[in-house]
C-alpha positions in Angstrom: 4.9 6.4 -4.0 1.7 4.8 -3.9 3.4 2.1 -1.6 4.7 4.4 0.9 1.5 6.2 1.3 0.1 2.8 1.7 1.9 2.1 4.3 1.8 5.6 6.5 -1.8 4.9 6.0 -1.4 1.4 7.7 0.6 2.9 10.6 -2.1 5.7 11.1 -4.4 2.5 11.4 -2.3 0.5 13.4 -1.9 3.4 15.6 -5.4 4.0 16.2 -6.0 0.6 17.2 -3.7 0.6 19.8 -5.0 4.2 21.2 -8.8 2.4 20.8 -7.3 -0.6 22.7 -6.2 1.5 25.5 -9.1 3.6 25.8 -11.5 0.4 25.3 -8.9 -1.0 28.6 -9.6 2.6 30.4 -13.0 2.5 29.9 -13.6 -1.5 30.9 -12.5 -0.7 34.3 -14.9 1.7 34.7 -17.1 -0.7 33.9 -21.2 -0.6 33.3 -23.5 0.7 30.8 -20.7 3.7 30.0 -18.2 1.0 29.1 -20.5 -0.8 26.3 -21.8 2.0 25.0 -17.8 3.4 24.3 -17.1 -0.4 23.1 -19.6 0.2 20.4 -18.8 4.0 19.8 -15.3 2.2 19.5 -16.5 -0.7 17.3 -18.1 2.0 14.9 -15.1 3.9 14.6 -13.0 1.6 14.1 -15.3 -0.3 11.2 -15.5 3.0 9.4 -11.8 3.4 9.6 -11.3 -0.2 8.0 -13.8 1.1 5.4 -11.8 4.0 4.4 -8.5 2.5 4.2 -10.1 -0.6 2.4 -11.4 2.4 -0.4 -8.0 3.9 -0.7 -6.0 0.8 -1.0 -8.6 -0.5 -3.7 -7.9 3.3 -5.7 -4.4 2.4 -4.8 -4.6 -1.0 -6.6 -6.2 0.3 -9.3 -4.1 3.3 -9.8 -1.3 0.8 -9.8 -2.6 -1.5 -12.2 -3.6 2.0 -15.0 0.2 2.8 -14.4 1.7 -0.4 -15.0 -0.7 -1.6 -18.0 0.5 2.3 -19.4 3.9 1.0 -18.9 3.9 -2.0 -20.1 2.1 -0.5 -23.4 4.4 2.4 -24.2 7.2 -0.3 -23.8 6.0 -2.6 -26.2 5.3 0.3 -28.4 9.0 1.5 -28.3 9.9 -2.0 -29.0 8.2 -2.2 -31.9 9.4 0.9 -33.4 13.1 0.1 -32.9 13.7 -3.4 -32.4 17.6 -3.2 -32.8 18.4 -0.5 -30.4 16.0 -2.1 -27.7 17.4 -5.3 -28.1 20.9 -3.7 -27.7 19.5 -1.8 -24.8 18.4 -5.1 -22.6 21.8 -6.5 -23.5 23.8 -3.5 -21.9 21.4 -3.5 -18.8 22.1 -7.6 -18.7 25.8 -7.3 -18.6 25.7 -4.2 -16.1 23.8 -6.6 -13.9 25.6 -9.3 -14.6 28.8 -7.4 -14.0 27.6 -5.8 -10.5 26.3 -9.3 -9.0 29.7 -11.4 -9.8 31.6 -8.7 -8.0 29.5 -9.8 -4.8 
């Protein structure tokens, strides 16, 4: 989930640099003072947009790595507690998968 969001996010950016290209390409030809001063209106923007999507993929990251080490915790826990039935568990998922990818 945190992977799709992610990535909407990176199209937003990527979409926004394109519409910053083509004003920046608008604005060139126009040419003077009014043209570097939108460049760096258009520099700024665009530095502060990098910011924020650098901040929400870091909270992503981290988000992602509290889930997994969760994960990872409650499923050595289980393991622990009933050895046998996990054991039989991973077997069944191993033959499944086994059985699905020799079909291919």
């Amino acid at each position: 989930m945190a992977e799709r969001d992610l990535q909407k996010e990176f199209d937003g950016l990527r979409q926004e640099l394109t519409k910053l290209q083509e004003d920046l390409g608008r604005v060139a030809e126009q040419g003077g003072t009014v043209a570097k001063d939108a460049a760096t209106v258009a520099v700024e923007r665009l530095e502060e947009e990098a910011q924020r999507l650098i901040e929400k993929i870091q909270d992503a990251a981290e988000s992602a790595a509290d889930k997994g080490k969760d994960v990872i915790s409650d499923v050595e826990r289980r393991v622990e507690e009933k050895p046998v039935p996990s054991a039989l568990t991973a077997l069944g998922v191993g033959l499944v998968i086994g059985i699905i990818l020799s079909r291919r």
